[in-house]
N, C-alpha and C positions, 0 to 999 in steps of 0.2 A: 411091383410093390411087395407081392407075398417072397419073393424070392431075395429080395433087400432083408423082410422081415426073417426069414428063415434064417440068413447067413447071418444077422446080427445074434442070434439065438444061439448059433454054433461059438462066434466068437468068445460071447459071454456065459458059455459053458467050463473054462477053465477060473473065470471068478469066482462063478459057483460053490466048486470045489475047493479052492482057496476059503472062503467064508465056511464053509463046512470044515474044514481042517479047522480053522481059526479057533470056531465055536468049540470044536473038540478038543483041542489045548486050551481055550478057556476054564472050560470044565472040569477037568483034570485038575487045574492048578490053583483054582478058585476053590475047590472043593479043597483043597488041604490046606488053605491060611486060614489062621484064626478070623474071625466074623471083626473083631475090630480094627485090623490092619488090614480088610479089602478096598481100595480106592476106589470111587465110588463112582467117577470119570471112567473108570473100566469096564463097571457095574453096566452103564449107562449105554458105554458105545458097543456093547458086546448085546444088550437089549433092541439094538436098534438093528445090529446086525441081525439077529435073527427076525426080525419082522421083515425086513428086506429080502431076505431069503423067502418068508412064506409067501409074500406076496408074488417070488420073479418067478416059485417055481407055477402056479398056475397062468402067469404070462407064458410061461414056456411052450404050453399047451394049447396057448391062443385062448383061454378060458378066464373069465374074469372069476376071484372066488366068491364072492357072493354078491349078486345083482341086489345094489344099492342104490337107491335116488338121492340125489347130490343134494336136497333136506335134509335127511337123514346123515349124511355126511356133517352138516353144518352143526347141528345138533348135536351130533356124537364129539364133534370138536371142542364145542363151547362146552360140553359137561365137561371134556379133560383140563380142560382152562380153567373151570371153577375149581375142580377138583388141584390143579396145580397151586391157583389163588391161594384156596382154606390152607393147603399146607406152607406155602412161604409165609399166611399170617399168622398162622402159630408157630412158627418155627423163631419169628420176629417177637412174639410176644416171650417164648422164652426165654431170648437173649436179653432182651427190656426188663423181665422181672430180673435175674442175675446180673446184668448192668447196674439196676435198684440196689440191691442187693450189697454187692460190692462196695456200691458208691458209701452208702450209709456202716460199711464195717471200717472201724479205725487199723490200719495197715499195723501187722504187728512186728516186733524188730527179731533180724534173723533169728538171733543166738537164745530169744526165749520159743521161737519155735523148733530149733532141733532140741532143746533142754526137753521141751513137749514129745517130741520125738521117739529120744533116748529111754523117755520115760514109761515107753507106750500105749500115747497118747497124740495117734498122729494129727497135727491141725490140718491137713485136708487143703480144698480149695480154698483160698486165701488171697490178699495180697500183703508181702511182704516187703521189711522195708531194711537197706542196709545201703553199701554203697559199693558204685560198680569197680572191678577190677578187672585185667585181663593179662595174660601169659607173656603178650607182645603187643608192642606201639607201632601205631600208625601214625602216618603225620597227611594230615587233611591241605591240601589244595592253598590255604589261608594260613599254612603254616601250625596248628595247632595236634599235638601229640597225643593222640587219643588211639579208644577200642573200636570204633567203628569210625567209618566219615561214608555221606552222601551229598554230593555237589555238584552245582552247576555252575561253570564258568562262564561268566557272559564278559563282552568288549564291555567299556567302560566310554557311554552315550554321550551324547549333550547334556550339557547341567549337570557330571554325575549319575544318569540313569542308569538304567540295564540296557545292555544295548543288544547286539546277536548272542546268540550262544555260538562259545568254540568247542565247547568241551562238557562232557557228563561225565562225572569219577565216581565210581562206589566201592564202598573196601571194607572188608570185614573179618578179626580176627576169630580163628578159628573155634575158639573158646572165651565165654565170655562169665563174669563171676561175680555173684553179690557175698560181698562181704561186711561181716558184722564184726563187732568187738574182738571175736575169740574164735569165729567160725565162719564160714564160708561157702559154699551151695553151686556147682556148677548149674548153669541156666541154658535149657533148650529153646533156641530163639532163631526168626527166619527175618529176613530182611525186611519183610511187610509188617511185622510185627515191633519195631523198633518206634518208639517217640521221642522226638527228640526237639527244641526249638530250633526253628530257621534265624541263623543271623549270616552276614552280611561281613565278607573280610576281602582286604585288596592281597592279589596276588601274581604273580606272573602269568603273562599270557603263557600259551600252550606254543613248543618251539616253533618257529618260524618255517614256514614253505615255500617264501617266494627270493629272488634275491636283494628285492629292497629289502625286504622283513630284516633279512641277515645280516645288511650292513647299515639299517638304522639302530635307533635306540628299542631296548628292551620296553615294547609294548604292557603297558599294564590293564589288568582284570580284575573285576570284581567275583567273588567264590560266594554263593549264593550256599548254606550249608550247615548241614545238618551232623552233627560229633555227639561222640560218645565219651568224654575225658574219665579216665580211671581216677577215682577218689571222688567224685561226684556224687550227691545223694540219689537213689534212685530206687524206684517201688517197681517188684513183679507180681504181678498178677498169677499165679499158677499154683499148682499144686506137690507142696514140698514131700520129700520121699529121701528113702535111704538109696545110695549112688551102687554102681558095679562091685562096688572095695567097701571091707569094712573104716569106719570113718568118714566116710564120703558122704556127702549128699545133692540131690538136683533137685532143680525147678524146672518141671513142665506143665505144659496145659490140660484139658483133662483130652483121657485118650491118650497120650505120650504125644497129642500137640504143642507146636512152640508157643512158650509161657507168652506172657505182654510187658515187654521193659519200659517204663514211663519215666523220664529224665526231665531236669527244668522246673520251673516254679511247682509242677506239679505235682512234685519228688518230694520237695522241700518241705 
């Protein structure tokens, strides 16, 4: 047993080092980003490495590092749990108050917040309201020409229904734009951040695999699906700023996160 235990100790002596290198290019490079653009998933798993580390090297040694009773254990647990608790509850409560917040502020229309702008009078966190545009057309599953599309193809069931899925499409032009009367705002936006309503359009199935498929008739499908059509009203959520160029300006979130594009009745 001690001789199993010994050689497992030698093997896991080049991880070691690996975790040790890691942590030291962590360092390094963590140490020269700006504090607001440190990822915070990195933050996190480069914390946990080095606990791992303090604790493998007194396994090393055959030494436990401090002789603890598994109450104490349980204890020291449940206080990092509450301690995690209080902070997703307030971290929730101040999403809820600026949810509030927002909700209650009337969206105001692009071209009098870059005129705010120009003036040096920037409006800040906001939502604005104009209508979306984009560089280049997509065309969604269900045949419609739009900025973005997200769809599900299902067979076309008994009764009409939904029936299997064949197919998941997602598609997203590169640049996407709210435009007002006279002006216009490029928009920092991620694919989880898009709203958009689900409707319901018939479309072709996805090409054929089998050799029936290929010498029957063109199977039809329902596109379960979510568009973006340019010229549609639409509110972002984010905060307006002057762009890379003079003339220019964008929408992001706060931090330089992707803004909230809202489309559909609730644009409207």
């Amino acid at each position: 047993m001690g001789v199993d235990l010994d050689l497992g100790r030698v093997l896991l002596l080049p991880l070691c080092g690996v975790g040790l290198a890691l942590l030291l290019w962590a360092t390094f490079t963590l140490g020269r980003t700006p504090a607001g653009s440190r990822p915070r998933w990195m933050l996190a798993g480069f914390g946990a490495l080095a606990l791992g580390l303090v604790l493998f090297v007194p396994w090393m040694r055959g030494v436990a590092l401090v002789p603890v009773s598994p109450d104490v254990l349980v204890k020291a647990l449940g206080g990092v749990l509450l301690v995690l608790a209080a902070g997703v509850s307030a971290r929730g409560a101040r999403v809820r108050l600026r949810a509030d917040a927002l909700r209650g502020a009337a969206p105001v229309p692009l071209d009098e917040a870059v005129a705010d702008l120009r003036a040096g009078r920037p409006p800040g966190f906001g939502v604005y309201r104009g209508r979306l545009e984009s560089l280049d057309t997509l065309t969604s599953p269900g045949g419609v020409p739009c900025a973005f599309y997200d769809a599900a193809v299902h067979a076309v069931g008994a009764h009409g229904r939904k029936g299997p899925l064949l197919s998941r499409e997602r598609a997203y032009t590169p640049v996407l734009l709210l435009k007002g009367e006279h002006t216009r705002a490029a928009v920092g936006f991620a694919p989880s951040a898009l709203l958009a309503p689900m409707e319901v359009r018939r479309c072709a199935a996805p090409p054929a695999l089998t050799r029936a498929e290929l010498l029957g008739e063109p199977a039809q499908a329902l596109s379960w699906e979510r568009v973006g059509v340019p010229g549609e009203a639409c509110l972002v959520v984010g905060e307006l700023r002057r762009g890379s160029r003079d003339g220019t300006y964008e929408l992001r979130g706060r931090g330089g996160r992707p803004a909230l594009v809202v489309l559909g009745e609730g644009a409207a």
